[in-house]
Biotite code that builds the C-alpha atoms (Angstrom):
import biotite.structure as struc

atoms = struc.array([
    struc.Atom([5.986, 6.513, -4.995], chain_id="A", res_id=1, res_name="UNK", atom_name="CA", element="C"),
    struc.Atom([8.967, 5.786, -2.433], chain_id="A", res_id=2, res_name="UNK", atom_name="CA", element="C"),
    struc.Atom([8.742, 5.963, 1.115], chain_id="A", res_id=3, res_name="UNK", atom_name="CA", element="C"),
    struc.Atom([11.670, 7.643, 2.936], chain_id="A", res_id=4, res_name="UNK", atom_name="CA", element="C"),
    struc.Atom([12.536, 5.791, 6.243], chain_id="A", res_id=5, res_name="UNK", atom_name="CA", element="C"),
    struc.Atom([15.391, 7.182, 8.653], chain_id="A", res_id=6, res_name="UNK", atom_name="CA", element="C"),
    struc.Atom([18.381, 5.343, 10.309], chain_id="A", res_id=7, res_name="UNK", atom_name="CA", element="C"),
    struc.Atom([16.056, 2.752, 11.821], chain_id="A", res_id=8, res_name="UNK", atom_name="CA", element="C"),
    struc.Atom([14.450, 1.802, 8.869], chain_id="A", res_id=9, res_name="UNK", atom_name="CA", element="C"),
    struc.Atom([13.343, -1.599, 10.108], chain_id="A", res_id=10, res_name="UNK", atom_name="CA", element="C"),
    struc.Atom([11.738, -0.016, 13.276], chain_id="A", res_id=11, res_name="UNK", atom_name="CA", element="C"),
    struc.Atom([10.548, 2.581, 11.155], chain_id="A", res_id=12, res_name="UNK", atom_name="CA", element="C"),
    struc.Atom([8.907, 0.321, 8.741], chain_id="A", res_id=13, res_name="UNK", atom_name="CA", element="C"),
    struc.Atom([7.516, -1.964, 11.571], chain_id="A", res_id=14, res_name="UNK", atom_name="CA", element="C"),
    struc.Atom([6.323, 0.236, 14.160], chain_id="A", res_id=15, res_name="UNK", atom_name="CA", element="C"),
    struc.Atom([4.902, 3.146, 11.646], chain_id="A", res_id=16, res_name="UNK", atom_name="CA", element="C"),
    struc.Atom([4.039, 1.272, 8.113], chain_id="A", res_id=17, res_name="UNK", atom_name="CA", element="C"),
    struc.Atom([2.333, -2.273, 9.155], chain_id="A", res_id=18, res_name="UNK", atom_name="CA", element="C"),
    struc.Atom([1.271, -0.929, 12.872], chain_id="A", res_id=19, res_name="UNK", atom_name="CA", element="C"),
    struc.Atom([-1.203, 1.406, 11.507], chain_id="A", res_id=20, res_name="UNK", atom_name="CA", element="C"),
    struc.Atom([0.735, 4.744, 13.059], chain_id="A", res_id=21, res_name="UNK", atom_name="CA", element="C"),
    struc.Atom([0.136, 3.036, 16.023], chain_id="A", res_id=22, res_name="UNK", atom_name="CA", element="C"),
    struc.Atom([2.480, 3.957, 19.203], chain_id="A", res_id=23, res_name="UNK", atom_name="CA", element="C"),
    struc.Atom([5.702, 2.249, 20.148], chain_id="A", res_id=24, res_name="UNK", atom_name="CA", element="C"),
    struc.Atom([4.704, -0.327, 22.863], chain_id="A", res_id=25, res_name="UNK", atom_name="CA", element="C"),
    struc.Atom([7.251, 2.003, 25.650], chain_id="A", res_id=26, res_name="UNK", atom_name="CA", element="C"),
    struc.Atom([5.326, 5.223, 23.655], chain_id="A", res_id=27, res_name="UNK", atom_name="CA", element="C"),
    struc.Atom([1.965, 7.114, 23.882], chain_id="A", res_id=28, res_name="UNK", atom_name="CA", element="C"),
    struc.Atom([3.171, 9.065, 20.868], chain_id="A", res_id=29, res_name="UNK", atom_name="CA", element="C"),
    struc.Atom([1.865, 8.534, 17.445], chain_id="A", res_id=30, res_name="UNK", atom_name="CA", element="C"),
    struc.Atom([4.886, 8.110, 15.136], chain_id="A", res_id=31, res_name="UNK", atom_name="CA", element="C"),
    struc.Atom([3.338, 10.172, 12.347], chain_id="A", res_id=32, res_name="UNK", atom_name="CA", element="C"),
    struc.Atom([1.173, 13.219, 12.803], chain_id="A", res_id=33, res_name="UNK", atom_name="CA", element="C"),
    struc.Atom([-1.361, 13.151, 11.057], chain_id="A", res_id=34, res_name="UNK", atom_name="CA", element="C"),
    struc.Atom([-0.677, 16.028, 8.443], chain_id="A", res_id=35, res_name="UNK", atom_name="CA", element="C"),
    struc.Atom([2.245, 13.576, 7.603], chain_id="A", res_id=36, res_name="UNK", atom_name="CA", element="C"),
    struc.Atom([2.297, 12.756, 3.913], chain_id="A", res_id=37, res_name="UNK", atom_name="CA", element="C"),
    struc.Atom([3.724, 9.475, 4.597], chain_id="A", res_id=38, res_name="UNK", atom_name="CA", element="C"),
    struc.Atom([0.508, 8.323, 5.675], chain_id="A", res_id=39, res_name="UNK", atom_name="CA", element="C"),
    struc.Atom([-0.270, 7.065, 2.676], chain_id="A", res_id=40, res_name="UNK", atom_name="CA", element="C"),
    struc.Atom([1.783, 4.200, 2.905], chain_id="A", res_id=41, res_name="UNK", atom_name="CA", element="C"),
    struc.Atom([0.336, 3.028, 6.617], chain_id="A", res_id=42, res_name="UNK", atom_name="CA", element="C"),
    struc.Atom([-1.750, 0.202, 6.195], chain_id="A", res_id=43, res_name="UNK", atom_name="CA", element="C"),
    struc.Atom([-5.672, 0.984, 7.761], chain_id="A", res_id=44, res_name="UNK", atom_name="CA", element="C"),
    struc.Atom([-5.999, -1.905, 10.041], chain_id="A", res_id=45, res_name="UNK", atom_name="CA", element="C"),
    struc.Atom([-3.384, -3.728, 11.837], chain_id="A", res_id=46, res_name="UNK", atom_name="CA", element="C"),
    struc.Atom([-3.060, -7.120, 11.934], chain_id="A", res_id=47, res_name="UNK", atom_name="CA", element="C"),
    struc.Atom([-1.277, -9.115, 14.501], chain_id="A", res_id=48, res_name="UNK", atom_name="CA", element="C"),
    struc.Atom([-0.050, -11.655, 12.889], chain_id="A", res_id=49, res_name="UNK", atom_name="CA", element="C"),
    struc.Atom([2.566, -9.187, 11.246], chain_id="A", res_id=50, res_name="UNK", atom_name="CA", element="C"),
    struc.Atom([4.603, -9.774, 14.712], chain_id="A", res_id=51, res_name="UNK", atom_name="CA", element="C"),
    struc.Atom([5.373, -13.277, 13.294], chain_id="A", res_id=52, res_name="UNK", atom_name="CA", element="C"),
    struc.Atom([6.435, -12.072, 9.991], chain_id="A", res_id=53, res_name="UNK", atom_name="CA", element="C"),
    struc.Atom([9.124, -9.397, 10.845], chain_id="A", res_id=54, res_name="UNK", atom_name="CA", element="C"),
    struc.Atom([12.465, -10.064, 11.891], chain_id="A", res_id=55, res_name="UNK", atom_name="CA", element="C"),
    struc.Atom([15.298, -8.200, 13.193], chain_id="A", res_id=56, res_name="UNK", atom_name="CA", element="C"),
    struc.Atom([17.345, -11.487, 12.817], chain_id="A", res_id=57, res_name="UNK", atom_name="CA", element="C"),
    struc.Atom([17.710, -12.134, 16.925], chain_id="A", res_id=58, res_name="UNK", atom_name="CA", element="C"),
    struc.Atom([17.210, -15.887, 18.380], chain_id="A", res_id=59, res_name="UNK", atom_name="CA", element="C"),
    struc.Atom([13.917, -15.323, 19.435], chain_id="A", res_id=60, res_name="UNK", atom_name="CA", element="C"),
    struc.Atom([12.576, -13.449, 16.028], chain_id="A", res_id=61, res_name="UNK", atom_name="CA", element="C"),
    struc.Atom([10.476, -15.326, 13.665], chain_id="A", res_id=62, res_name="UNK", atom_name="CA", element="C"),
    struc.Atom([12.177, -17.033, 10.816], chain_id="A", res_id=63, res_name="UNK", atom_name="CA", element="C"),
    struc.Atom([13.147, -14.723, 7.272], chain_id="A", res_id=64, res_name="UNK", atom_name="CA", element="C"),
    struc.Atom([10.568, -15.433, 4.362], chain_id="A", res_id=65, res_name="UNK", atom_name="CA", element="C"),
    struc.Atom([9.477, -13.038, 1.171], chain_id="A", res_id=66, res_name="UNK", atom_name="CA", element="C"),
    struc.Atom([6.196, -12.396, 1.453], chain_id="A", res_id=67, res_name="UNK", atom_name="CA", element="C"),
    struc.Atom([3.899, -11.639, -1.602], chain_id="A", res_id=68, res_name="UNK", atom_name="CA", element="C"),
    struc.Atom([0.636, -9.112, -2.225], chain_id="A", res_id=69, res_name="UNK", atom_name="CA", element="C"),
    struc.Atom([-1.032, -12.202, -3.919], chain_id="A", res_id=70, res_name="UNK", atom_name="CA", element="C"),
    struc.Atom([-0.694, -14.786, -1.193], chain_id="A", res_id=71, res_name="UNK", atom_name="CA", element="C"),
    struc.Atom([-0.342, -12.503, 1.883], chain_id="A", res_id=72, res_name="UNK", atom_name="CA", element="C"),
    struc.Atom([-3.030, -13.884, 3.613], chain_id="A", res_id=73, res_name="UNK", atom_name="CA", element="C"),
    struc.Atom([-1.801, -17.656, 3.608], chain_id="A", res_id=74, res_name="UNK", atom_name="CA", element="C"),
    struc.Atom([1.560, -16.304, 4.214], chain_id="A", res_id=75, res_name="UNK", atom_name="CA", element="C"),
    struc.Atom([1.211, -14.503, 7.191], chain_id="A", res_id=76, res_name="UNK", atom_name="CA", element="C"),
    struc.Atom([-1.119, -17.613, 8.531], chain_id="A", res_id=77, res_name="UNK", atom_name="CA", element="C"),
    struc.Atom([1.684, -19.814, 8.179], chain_id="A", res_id=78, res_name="UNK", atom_name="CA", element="C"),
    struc.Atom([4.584, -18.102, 9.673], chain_id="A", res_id=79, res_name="UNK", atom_name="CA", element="C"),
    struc.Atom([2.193, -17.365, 12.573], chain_id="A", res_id=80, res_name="UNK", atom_name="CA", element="C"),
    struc.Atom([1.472, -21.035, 13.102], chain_id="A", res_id=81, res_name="UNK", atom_name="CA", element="C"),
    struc.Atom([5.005, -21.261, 12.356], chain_id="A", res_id=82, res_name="UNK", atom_name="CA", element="C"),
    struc.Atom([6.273, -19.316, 14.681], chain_id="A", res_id=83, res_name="UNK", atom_name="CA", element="C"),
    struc.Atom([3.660, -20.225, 17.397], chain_id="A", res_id=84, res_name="UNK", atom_name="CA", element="C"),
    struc.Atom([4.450, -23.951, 16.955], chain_id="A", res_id=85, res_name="UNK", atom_name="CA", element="C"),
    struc.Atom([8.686, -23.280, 17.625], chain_id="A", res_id=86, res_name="UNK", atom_name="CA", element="C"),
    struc.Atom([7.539, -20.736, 20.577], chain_id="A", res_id=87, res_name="UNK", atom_name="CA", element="C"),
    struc.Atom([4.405, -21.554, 22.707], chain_id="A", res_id=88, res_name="UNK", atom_name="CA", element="C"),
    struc.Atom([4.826, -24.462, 25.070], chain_id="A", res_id=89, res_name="UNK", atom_name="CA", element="C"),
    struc.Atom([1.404, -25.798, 26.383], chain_id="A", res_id=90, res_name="UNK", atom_name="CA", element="C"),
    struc.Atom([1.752, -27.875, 29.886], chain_id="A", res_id=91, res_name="UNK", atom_name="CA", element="C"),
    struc.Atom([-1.568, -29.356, 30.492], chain_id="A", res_id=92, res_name="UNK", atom_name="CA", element="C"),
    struc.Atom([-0.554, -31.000, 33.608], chain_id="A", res_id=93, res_name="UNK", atom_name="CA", element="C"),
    struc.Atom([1.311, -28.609, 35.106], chain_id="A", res_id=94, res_name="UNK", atom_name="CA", element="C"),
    struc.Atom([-1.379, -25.609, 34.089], chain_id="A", res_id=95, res_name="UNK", atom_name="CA", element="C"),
    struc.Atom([0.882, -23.788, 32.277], chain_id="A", res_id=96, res_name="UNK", atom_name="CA", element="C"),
    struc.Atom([1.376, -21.902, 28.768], chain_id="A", res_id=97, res_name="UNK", atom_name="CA", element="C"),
    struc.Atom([4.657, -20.489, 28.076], chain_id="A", res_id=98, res_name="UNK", atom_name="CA", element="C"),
    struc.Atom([4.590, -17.725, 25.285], chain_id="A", res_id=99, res_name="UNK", atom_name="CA", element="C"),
    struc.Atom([7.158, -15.426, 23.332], chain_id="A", res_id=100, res_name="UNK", atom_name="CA", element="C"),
    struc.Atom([7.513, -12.073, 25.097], chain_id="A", res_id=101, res_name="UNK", atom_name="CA", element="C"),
    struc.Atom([6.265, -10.452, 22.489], chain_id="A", res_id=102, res_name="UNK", atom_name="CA", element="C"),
    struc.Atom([2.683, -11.365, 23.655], chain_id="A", res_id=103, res_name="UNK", atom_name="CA", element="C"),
    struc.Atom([3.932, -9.177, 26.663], chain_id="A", res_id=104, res_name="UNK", atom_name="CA", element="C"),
    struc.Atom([4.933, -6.265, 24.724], chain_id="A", res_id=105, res_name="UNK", atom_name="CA", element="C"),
    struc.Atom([2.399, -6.044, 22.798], chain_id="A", res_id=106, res_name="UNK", atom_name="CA", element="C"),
    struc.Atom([-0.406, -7.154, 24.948], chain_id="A", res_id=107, res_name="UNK", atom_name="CA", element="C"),
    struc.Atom([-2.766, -4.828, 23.153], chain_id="A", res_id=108, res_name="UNK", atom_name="CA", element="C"),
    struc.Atom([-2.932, -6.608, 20.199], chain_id="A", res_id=109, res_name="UNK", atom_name="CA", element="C"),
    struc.Atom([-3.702, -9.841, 21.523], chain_id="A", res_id=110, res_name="UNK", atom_name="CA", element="C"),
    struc.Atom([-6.455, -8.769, 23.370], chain_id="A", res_id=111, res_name="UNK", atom_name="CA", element="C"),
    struc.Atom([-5.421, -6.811, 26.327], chain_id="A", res_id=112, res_name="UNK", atom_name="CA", element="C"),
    struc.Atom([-5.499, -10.125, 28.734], chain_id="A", res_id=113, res_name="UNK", atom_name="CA", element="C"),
    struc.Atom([-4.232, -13.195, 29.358], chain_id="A", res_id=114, res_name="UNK", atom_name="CA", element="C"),
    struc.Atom([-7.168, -15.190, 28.471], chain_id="A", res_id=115, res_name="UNK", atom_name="CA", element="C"),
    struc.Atom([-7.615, -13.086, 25.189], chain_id="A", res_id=116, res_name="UNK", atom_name="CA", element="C"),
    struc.Atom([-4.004, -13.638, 24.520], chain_id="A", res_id=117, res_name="UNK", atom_name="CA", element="C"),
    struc.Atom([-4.410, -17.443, 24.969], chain_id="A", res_id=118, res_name="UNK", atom_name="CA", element="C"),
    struc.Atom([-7.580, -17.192, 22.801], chain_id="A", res_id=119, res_name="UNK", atom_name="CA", element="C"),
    struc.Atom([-5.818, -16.206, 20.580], chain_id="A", res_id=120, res_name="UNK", atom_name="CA", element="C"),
    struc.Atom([-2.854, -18.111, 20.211], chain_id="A", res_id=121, res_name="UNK", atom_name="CA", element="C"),
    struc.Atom([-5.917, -21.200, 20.466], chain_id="A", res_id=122, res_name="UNK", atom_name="CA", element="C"),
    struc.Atom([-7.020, -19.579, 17.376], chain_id="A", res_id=123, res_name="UNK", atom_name="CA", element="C"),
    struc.Atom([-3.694, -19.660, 15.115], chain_id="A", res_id=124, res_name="UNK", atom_name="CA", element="C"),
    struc.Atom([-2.066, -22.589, 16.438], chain_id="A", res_id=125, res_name="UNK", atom_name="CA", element="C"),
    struc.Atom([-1.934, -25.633, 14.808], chain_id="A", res_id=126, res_name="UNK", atom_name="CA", element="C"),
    struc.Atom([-2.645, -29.501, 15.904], chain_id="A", res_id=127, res_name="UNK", atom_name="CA", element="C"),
    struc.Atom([-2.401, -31.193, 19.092], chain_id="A", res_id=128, res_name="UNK", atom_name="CA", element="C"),
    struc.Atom([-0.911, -27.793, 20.760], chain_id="A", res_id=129, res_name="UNK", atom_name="CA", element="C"),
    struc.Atom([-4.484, -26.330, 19.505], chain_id="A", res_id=130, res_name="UNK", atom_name="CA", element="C"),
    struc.Atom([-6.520, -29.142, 21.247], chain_id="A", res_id=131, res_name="UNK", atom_name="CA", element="C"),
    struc.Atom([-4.411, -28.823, 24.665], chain_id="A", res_id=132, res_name="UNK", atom_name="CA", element="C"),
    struc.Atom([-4.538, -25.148, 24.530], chain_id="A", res_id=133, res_name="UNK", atom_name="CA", element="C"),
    struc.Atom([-8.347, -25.142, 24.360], chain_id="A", res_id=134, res_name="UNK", atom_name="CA", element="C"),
    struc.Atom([-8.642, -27.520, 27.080], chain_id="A", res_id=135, res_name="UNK", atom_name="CA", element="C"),
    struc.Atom([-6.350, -24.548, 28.955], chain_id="A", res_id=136, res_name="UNK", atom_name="CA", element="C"),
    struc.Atom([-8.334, -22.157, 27.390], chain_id="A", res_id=137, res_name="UNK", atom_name="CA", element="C"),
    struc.Atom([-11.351, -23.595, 29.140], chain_id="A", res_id=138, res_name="UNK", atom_name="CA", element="C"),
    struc.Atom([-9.963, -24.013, 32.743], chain_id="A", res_id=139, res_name="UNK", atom_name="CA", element="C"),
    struc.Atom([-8.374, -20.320, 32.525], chain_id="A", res_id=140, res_name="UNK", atom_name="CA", element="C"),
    struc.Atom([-11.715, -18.935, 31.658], chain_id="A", res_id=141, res_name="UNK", atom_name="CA", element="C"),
    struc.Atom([-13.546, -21.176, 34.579], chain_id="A", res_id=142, res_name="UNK", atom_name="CA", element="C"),
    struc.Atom([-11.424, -21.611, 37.195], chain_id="A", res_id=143, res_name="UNK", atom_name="CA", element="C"),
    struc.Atom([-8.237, -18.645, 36.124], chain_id="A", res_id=144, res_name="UNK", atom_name="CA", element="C"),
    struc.Atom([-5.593, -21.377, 38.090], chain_id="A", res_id=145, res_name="UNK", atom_name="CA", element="C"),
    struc.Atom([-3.774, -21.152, 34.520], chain_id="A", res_id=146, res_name="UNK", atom_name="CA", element="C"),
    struc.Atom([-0.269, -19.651, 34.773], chain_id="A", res_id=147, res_name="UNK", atom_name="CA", element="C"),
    struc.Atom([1.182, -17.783, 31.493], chain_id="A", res_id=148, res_name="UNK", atom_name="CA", element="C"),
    struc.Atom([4.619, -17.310, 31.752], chain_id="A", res_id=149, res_name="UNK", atom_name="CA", element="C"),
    struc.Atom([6.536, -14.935, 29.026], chain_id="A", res_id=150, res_name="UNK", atom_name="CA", element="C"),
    struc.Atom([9.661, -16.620, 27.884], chain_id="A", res_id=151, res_name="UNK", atom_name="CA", element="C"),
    struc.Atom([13.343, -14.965, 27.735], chain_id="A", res_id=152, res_name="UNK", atom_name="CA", element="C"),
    struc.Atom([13.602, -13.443, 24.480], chain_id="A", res_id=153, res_name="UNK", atom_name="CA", element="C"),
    struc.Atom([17.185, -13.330, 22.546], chain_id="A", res_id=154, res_name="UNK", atom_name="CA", element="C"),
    struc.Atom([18.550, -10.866, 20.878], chain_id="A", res_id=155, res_name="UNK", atom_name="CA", element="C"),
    struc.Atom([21.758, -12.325, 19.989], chain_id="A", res_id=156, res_name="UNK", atom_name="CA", element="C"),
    struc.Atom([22.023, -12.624, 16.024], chain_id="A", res_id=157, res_name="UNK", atom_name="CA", element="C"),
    struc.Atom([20.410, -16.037, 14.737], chain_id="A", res_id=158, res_name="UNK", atom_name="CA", element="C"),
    struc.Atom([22.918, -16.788, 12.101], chain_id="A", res_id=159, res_name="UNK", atom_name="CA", element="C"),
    struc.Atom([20.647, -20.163, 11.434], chain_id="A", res_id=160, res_name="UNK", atom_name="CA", element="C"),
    struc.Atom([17.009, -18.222, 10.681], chain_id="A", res_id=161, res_name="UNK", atom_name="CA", element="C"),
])
């Protein structure tokens, strides 16, 4: 089989093939209809950590790897906690959690909130960040005096990653 993708193949492949035919984040549109024979090749369920997998090769973009059908799984865990651990600064003091933008654009896959968002970063985080994150976790489900702030995001070509 072979899967035709247009001039934006990356977006194509991102946004249509591992988002589940789900909409651009700025669209309501579906990208295919569903009489579109390329559905085949659209994964069923979406998972989230695929944000922390693909790269467009920017600053803020997660880091290249291969991934593999076998190991998936583990793979995807790691360049989530990865990517999680180089972007999410946790402030305990100062109530604060600063997060990639990309929690911002795609809001509805981490929940839809910003304590569902933080829940969930709590969840694939790793370490001491984890621990501190919980305790934020906590105080932003009791007492909402938690302040998540999105982070720039670069686009400038990461000739390092």
């Amino acid at each position: 089989s072979c899967f035709c993708l247009n001039n934006n193949a990356k977006t194509s492949l991102y946004f249509v093939v591992l988002a589940a035919n789900r909409p651009h984040p700025s669209s309501k549109a579906l990208p295919f209809e569903m009489s579109d024979p390329r559905l085949v090749f659209v994964i069923k369920s979406f998972d989230p950590r695929v944000h922390f997998a693909i790269t467009f090769g920017a600053k803020s973009c997660p880091a290249f790897s291969v991934y593999s059908a076998s190991s998936l799984d583990k793979q995807l865990s790691a360049a989530t906690a990865h990517y999680l651990e180089d972007e999410l600064s946790v402030y305990q003091v100062q109530r604060q959690v600063k997060v990639s933008r990309l929690f911002q654009w795609y809001w509805s896959d981490f929940g839809c909130n910003d304590v569902e968002a933080v829940r969930w970063c709590a969840a694939h985080v790793p370490g001491d960040k984890q621990y501190c994150l919980q305790l934020l976790l906590h105080q932003l489900e009791t007492e909402g005096m938690v302040d998540i702030i999105y982070k720039e995001y670069f686009w400038n070509l990461n000739v390092y990653n």
